[in-house]
Backbone as JSON, one array per atom type, in Angstrom:
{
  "sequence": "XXXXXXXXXXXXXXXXXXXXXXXXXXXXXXXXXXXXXXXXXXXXXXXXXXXXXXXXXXXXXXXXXXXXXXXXXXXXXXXXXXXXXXXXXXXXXXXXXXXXXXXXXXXXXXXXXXXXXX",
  "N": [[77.52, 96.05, 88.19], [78.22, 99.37, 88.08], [81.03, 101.46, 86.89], [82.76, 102.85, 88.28], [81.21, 102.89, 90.59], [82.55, 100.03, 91.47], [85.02, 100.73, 91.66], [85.44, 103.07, 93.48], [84.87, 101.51, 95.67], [87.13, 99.73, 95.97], [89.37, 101.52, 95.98], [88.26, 103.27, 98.44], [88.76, 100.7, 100.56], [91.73, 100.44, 100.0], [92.27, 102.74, 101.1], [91.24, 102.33, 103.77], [92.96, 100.04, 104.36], [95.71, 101.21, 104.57], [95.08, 102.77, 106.73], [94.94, 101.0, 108.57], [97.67, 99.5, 108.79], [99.5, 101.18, 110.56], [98.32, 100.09, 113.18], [98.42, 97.65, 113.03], [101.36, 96.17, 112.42], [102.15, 93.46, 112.87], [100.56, 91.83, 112.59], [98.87, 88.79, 110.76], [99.56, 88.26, 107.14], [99.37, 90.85, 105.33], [99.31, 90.95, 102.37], [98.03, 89.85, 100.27], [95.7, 91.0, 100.56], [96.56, 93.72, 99.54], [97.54, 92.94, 97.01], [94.78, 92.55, 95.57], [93.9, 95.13, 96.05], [95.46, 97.17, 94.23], [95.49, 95.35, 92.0], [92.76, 95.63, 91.59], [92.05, 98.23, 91.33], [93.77, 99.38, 89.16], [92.66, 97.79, 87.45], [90.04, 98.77, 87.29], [90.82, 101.49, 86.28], [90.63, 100.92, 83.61], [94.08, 99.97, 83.26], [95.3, 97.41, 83.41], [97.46, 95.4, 85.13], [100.42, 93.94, 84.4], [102.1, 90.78, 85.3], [104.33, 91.49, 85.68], [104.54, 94.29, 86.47], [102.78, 94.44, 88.49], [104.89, 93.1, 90.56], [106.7, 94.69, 90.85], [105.58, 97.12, 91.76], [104.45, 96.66, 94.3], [105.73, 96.3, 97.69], [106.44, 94.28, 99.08], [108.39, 90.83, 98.84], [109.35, 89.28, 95.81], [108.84, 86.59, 95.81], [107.06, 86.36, 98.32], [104.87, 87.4, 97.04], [104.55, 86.24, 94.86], [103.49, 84.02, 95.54], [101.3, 84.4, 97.41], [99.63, 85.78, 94.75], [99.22, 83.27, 93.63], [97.76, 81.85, 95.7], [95.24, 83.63, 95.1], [94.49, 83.66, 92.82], [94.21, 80.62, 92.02], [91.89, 80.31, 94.2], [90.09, 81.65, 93.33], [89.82, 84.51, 92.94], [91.44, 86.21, 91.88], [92.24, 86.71, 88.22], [94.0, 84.97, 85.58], [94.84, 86.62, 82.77], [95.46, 86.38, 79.24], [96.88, 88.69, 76.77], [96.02, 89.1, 73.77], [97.29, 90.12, 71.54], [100.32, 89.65, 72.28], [100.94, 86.47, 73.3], [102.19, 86.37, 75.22], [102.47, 87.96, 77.56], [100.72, 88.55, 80.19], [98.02, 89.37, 81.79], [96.65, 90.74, 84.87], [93.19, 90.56, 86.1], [90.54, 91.14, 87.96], [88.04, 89.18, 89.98], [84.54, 89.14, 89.98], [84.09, 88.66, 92.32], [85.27, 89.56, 94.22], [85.01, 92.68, 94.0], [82.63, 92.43, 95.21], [83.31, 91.6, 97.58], [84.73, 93.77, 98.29], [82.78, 95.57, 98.36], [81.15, 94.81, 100.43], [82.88, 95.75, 102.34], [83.0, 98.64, 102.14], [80.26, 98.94, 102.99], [80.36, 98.03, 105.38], [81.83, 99.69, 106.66], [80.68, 101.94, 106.2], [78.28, 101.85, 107.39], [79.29, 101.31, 110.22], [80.33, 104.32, 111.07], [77.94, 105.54, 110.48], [76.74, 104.79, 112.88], [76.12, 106.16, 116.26], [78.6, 107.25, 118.52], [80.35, 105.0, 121.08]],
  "CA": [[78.06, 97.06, 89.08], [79.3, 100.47, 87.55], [83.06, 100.67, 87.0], [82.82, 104.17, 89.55], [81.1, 102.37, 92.12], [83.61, 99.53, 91.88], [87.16, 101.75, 91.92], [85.2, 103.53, 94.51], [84.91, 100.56, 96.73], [88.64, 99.3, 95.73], [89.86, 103.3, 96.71], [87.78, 103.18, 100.46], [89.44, 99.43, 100.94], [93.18, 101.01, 100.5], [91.96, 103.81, 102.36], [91.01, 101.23, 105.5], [94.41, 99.24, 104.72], [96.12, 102.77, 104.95], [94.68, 102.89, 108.13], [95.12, 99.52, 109.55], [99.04, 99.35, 108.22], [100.27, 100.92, 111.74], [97.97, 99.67, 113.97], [98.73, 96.06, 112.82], [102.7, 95.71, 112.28], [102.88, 92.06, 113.1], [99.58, 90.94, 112.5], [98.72, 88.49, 109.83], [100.47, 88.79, 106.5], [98.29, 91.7, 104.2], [99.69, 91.35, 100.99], [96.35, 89.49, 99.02], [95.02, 92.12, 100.44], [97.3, 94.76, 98.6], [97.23, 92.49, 95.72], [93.69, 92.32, 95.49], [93.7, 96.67, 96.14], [96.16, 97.21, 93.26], [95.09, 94.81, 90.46], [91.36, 96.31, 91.37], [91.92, 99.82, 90.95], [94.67, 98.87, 87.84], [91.79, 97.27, 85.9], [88.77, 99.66, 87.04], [91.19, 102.65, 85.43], [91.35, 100.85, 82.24], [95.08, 100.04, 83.16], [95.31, 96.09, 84.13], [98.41, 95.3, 85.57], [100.77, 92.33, 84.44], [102.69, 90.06, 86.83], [105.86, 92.2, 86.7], [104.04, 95.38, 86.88], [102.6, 93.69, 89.92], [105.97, 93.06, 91.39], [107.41, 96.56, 90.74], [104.43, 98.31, 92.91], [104.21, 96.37, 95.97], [106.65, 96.43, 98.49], [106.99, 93.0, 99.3], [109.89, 89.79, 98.46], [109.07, 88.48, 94.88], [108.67, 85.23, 96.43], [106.17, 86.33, 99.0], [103.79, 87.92, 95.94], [104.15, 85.09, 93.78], [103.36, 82.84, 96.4], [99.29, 84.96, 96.84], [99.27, 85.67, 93.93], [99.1, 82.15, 92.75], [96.7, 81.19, 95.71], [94.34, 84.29, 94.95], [94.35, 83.03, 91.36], [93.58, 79.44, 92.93], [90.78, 80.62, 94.84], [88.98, 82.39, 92.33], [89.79, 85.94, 93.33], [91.74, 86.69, 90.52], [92.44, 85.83, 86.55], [95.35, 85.5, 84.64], [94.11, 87.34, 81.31], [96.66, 86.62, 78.17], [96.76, 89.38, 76.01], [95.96, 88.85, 72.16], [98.73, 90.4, 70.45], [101.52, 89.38, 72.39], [100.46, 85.72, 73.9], [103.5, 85.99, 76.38], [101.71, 89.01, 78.0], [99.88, 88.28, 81.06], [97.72, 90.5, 83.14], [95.84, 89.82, 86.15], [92.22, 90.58, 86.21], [89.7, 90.99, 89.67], [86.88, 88.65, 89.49], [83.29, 89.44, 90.4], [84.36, 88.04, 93.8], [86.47, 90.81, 94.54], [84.21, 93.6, 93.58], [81.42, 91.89, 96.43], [84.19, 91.7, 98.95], [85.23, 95.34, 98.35], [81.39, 96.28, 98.46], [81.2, 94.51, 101.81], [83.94, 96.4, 103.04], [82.22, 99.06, 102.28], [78.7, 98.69, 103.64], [80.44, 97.7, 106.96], [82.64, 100.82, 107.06], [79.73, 103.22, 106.59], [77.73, 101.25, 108.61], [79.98, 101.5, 111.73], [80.74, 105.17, 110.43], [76.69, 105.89, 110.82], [76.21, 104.39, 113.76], [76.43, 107.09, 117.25], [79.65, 106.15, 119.14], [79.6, 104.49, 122.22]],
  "C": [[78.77, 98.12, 88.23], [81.15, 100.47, 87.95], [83.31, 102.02, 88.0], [82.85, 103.36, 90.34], [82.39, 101.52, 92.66], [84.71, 100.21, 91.94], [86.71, 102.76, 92.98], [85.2, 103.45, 95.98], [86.53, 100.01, 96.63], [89.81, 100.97, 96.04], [88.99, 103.31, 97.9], [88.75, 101.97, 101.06], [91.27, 99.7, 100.77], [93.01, 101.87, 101.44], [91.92, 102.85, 103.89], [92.09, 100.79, 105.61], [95.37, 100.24, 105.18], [96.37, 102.87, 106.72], [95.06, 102.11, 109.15], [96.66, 99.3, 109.71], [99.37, 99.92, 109.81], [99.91, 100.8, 112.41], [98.34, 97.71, 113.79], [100.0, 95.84, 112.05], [103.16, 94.22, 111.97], [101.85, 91.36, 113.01], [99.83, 89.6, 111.16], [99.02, 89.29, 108.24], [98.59, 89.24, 105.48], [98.43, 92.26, 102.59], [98.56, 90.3, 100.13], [95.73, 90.55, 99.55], [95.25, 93.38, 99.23], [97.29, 94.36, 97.34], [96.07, 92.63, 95.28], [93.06, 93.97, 95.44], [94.32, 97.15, 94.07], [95.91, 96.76, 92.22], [93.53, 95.64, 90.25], [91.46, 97.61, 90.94], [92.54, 99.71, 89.74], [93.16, 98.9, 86.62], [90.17, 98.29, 86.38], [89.2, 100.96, 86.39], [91.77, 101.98, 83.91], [93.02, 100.27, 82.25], [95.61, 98.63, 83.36], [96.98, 95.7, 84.12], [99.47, 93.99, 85.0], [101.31, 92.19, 85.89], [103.84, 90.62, 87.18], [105.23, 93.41, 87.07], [103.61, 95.52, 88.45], [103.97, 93.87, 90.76], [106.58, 93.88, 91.5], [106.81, 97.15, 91.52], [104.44, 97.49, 93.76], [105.56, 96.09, 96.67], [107.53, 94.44, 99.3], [108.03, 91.72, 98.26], [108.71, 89.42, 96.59], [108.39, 87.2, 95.08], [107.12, 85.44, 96.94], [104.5, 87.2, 97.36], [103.62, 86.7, 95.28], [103.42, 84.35, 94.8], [101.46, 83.38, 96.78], [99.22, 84.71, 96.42], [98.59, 84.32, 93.29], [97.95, 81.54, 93.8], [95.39, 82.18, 95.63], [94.09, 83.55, 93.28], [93.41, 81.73, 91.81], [92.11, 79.09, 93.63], [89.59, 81.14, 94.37], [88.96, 83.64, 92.87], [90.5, 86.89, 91.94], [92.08, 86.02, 89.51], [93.44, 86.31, 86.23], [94.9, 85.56, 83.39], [95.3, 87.09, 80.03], [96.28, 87.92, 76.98], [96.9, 88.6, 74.24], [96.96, 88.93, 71.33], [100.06, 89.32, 71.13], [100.62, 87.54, 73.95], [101.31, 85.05, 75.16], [103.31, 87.02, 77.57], [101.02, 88.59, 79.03], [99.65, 89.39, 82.32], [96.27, 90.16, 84.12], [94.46, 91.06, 86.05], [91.36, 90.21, 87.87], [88.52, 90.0, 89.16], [85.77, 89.5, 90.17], [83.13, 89.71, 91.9], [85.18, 89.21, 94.7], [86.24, 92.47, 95.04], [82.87, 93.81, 94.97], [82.42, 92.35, 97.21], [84.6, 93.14, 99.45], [83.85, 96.17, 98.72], [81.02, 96.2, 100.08], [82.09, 95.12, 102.41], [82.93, 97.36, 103.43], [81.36, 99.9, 103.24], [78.94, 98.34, 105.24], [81.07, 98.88, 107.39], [81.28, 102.01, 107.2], [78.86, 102.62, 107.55], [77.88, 101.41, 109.97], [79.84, 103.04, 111.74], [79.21, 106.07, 111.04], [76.07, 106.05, 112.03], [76.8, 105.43, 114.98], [77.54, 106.49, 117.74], [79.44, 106.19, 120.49], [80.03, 104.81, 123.2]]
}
């Protein structure tokens, strides 16, 4: 997958959360989502995020991030990457898995998007 296409699909998928954020106040909690927005775009601009960097940009408790974080990790959505030089360094990486899911976004957004309305 080109590294455009993907930060293309990870920039439409904030765009939709964007969107969704005040129609759904009290829904289900959307922070793996935001995690999963943020580390993607991070590492498709070259820029990969660590775990405090992480916790500095999103808006939510420490607690409640770590607490994804660790089952997106878990799940195989994302990697904890150690950096070379400094082996105390850790930055979170999107998997493959991530990249699909964002594609599927997507493909369902233009999809609907295409389709006449009703």
């Amino acid at each position: 997958m080109e590294r455009q296409e993907a930060l293309a699909d990870a920039r439409l998928t904030e765009q939709l959360r964007e969107a969704l954020s005040p129609a759904l106040p009290y829904g289900s909690s959307l922070i793996p989502l935001d995690i999963l927005v943020v580390v993607s775009i991070a590492h498709h601009l070259d820029q990969p995020l660590s775990v405090k960097q992480l916790l500095a940009v999103l808006p939510y408790s420490v607690t409640g991030i770590r607490y994804n974080l660790a089952q997106l990790v878990a799940d195989g959505w994302l990697i904890k990457s150690r950096n070379g030089d400094d082996r105390r360094l850790v930055h979170l990486l999107p998997t493959e898995r991530v990249a699909d899911a964002f594609a599927a976004v997507r493909a369902e957004v233009l999809e609907t998007m295409e389709q006449p309305p009703r």
